[in-house]
Residue, then its C-alpha position, 0 to 999 in steps of 0.5 A: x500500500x501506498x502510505x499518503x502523508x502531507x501536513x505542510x509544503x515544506x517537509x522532506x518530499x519521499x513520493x510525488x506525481x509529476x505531470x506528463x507532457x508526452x502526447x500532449x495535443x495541439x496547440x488548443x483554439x481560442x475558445x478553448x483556452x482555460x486561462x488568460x496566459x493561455x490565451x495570450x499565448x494562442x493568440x500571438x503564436x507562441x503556445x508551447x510546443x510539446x518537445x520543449x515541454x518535455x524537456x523541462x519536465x525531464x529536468x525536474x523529474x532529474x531534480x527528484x531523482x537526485x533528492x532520491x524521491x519516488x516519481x509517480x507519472x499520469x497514464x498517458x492520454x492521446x493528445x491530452x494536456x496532463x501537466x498540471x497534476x496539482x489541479x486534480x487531486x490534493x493530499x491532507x494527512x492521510x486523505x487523498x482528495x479528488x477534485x471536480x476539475x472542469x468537465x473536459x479535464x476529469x479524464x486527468x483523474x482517470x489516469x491515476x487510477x494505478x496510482x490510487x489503485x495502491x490507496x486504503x480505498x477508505x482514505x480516497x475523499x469524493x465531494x458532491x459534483x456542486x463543491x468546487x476545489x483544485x489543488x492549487x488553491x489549498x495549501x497547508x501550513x502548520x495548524x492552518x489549511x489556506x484556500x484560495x477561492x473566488x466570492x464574487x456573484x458571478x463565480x459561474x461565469x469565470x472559468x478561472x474560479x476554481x474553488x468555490x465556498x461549498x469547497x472552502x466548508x467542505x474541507x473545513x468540515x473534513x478536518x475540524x482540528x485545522x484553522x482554515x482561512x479562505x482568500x478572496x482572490x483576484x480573477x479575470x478571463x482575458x488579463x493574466x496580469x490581473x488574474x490569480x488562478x489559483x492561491x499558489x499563484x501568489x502566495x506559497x511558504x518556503x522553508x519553516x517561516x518565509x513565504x512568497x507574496x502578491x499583494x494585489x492578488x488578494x482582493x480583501x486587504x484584511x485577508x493579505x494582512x493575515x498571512x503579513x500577520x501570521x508569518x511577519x513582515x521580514x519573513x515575505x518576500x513581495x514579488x512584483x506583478x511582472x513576477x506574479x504574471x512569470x509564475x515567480x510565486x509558484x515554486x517547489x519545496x523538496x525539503x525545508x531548505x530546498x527550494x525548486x525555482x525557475x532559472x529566470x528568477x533571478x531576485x527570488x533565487x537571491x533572496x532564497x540564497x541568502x536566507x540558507x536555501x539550496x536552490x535547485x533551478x530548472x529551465x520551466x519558462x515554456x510550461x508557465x505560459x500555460x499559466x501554471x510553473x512548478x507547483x501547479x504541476x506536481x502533487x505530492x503523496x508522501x513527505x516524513x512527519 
């Protein structure tokens, strides 16, 4: 059996899936796009292409290797987009917990199924089709699970809101003995600059007491003030809404002081430096124009207690 344990983002990593870029269609229509980055990049010809989306796969499945963590990889779908592994499932301590991802994407879940096959059947969490959540928009931290969702009247109407309030109560009903503190955050069909697609796309906590930050992507100040509060001003790095539209955000911890960054993010792989990280960096700029980076393309299954 496969022993499922995630209490944090920042614990030594010992088992991950890591998304497939392998067979991983054509370049979608205008219509088709999930997302403003995706869109854009559409539009002027410079969506991703599969070969190169492979490659800095590669260099973070070589990153895992070397830290001796066990790589899980999706079955592959013919001419399917599988990169984003984070957004179809999620783990809380013990409990693997599927999410209703948009209705063209539930085949992704599908393609886990060996993996979930080797799961206490009893700790797999289903929610009704009407609760909302993706991976990328829950993050644990000590006595707290964030998630990010969208409040706004017009949720139906955003194919970039992700989670919604039934899914904030659903997992706070599913673990009672947490803090859970939702974030209103910022959303828009057509600007990628003004659109936080999930939490993990401005805000994620690296090592035991330092976070990564937007401040606009939060449309509630008291929410922001929250995690200034809770973490302490010197312990954020603020990124600028240049990084937060380059991913910056979203990066990958391996262990308390081993960060996983994009090798373009200069100022941030700097600060991480200098605060005692060993940054591990990978070249992952054609997969971020998709709207996703590192996080957004791993689930983790197992990290030590």
């Amino acid at each position: 059996m496969l022993e499922l344990n995630i209490n944090n983002e920042t614990s030594r990593l010992r088992a991950v899936v890591l998304g497939i870029a392998t067979s991983n269609g054509p370049t979608p229509s205008i219509e088709d796009a999930y997302d403003p980055k995706s869109l854009e990049h559409i539009k002027k010809g410079t969506y991703p292409i599969e070969k190169d989306m492979v490659s800095e796969m590669e260099a973070l499945r070589l990153i895992f290797q070397k830290y001796e963590v066990e790589v899980f990889r999706p079955e592959v779908l013919l001419d399917y987009n599988q990169i984003f592994s984070r957004d179809i499932g999620f783990v809380i301590q013990d409990k693997f917990i599927k999410a209703n991802v948009l209705p063209d994407r539930a085949r992704e879940l599908a393609a886990l199924k060996y993996i979930l096959d080797q799961v206490d059947p009893s700790k797999i969490i289903s929610a009704p089709k009407e609760v909302h959540f993706e991976g990328g928009d829950v993050m644990l931290w000590k006595d707290h699970i964030f998630i990010g969702t969208y409040q706004g009247a017009d949720y139906d109407q955003y194919v970039t809101a992700r989670t919604n309030t039934l899914g904030v109560e659903f997992i706070t009903k599913l673990f009672p003995d947490k803090i859970v503190k939702s974030f209103d955050l910022i959303k828009s069909r057509t600007n990628a600059k003004q659109n936080a697609l999930h939490l993990d796309c401005c805000f994620q906590p690296v090592g035991e007491d330092k976070a990564i930050i937007y401040q606009q992507g939060f449309s509630n100040a008291q929410e922001y003030q929250y995690l200034v509060d809770l973490f302490g001003p010197d312990n954020l790095f603020h990124v600028t809404e240049q990084e937060m539209y380059d991913m910056v955000p979203n990066v990958f911890s391996i262990a308390p002081n081993v960060v996983v960054s994009e090798r373009n993010f200069k100022r941030l792989n700097s600060w991480l430096a200098q605060n005692g990280f060993i940054v591990e960096t990978v070249p992952y700029a054609e997969i971020a124009k998709q709207g996703g980076l590192l996080r957004c393309t791993t689930l983790p299954l197992t990290r030590d207690k």
